[in-house]
C-alpha positions, 0 to 999 in steps of 0.5 A: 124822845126815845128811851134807854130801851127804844134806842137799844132796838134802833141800834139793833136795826129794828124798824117799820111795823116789826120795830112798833110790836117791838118797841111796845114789848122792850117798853114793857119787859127785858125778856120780851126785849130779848126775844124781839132783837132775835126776831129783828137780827140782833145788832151786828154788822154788814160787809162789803167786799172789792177787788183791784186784779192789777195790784192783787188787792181787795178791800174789806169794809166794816159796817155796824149800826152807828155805834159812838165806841167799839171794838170788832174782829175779823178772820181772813185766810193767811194761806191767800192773803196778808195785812202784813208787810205791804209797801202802801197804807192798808187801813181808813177809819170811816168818816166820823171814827178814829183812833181810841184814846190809849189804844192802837188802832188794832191787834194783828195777831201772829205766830212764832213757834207753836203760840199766838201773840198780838202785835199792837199796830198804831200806823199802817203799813206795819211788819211783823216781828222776823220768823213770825206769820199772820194767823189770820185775825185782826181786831181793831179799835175805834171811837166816834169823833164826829158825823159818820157815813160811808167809805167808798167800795171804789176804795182810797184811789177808786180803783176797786171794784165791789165783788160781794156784800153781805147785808147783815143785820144793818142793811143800808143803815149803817155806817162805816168804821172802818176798812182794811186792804189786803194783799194777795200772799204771794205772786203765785196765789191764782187771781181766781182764788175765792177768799172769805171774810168774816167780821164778828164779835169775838169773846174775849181771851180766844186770841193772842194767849202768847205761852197760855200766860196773856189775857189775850183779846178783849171781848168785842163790843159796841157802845151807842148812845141815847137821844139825850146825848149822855146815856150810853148802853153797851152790847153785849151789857159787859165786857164778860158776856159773850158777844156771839152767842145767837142764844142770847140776842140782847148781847149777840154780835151778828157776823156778816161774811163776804167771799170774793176772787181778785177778778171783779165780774163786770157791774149790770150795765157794762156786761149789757154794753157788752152783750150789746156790742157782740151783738151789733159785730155779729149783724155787722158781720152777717151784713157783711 
């Protein structure tokens, strides 16, 4: 049975030789723990991101190591896309996650005036307060309610179709908590228009301040559990400790960034179709 220690450098994606050396120095000191999880990547996410140019979508898949409870951010551009306002359901929790009990599924950060308030959004699609506009943020809140797995990049009706994917830290081994869908601003944003994606951990009180007065946003975390089922570990250790320091690995949060145009390139297969069928026209023309 793994340990507290052992399970630490599991849900920070250590494995094969690299995770053995790492597994003997965690059992042996916390420093050492500390150095091995930066040399392994630290806990963090990947991403995936896909695109539907017909409807001027793209979807953005969240995806850490396996976690049991948790919260996550992520920065898009408002200038090209929006959360806000859209007339079909824009998120999916990923099998086995859900909403946190007392909590919204997420905090949409908007501004009026010169300050960042949150609005707190527990269905989608959701709207913002009038004369308001979206800064670009979103942190969203899940817990581990049954057998995890993946979300398909194909998307709720499988009409997407995956522009980018930044493995992260968790490679293939992780899971899917969640995925959000985001619509082009406006008819006139360029479909050949790059937008970026970044999920993170972000500290707590940089969001949503309001008029300097509000707490702000929670400092993001990940919460997993051991073999026994009932010892629980957190990264970062707790809610004051800043999850996106790359200095200090035991508590890092590595981000994963994805960038994609709202015209998906043609997958491997059909781009040889293609080329294969150019080809065939071009003898059947010289033959001719």
């Amino acid at each position: 049975m793994r340990t507290r220690a052992t399970r630490r450098l599991y849900f920070a994606g250590v494995s094969g030789l690299a995770g053995a050396a790492a597994l003997c120095a965690a059992l042996s000191a916390a420093p050492a723990r500390g150095a091995l999880a930066k040399q392994n990547g630290g806990s963090g996410y990947s991403a995936n991101l896909s695109s539907n140019s017909t409807i001027r979508q793209q979807q953005l898949i969240c995806d850490p190591p396996d976690p049991t409870q948790g919260t996550t951010s992520v920065q898009y551009d408002p200038n090209l896309v929006k959360l806000a306002g859209l007339s079909t359901a824009n998120f999916q929790y990923g099998p086995g996650y859900s909403q946190t009990p007392g909590q919204p599924i997420a905090r949409v950060e908007y501004r009026q005036s010169a300050f960042a308030f949150f609005q707190d959004v527990s269905s989608f699609p959701f709207t913002l307060p009038a004369g308001s506009v979206e800064t670009g943020y979103i942190q969203v809140m899940y817990t581990k309610t049954g057998q995890t797995g993946r979300l398909s990049p194909a998307g709720p009706q499988g009409n997407f179709i995956q522009t980018a994917r930044d493995p992260g830290v968790t490679g293939t081994t992780g899971v899917d908590t969640f995925a959000l869908i985001f619509q082009a601003a406006s008819t006139s944003i360029p479909l050949t228009s790059i937008t970026s994606y970044t999920v993170f951990g972000a500290d707590r009180g940089t969001h949503g301040t309001g008029f300097g007065t509000d707490p702000g946003n929670a400092g993001d975390f990940m919460t997993g559990l051991a073999d026994d089922n009932v010892t629980t570990f957190r990264v970062p250790i707790n809610a004051t400790t800043s999850p996106s320091n790359p200095n200090d690995p035991a508590n890092y949060i590595a981000p994963a960034t994805v960038s994609g145009n709202f015209i998906p390139e043609p997958s491997s297969a059909a781009a040889l179709g293609l080329a294969g069928a150019g080809l065939l026209l071009r003898r059947r023309r010289r033959a001719a």
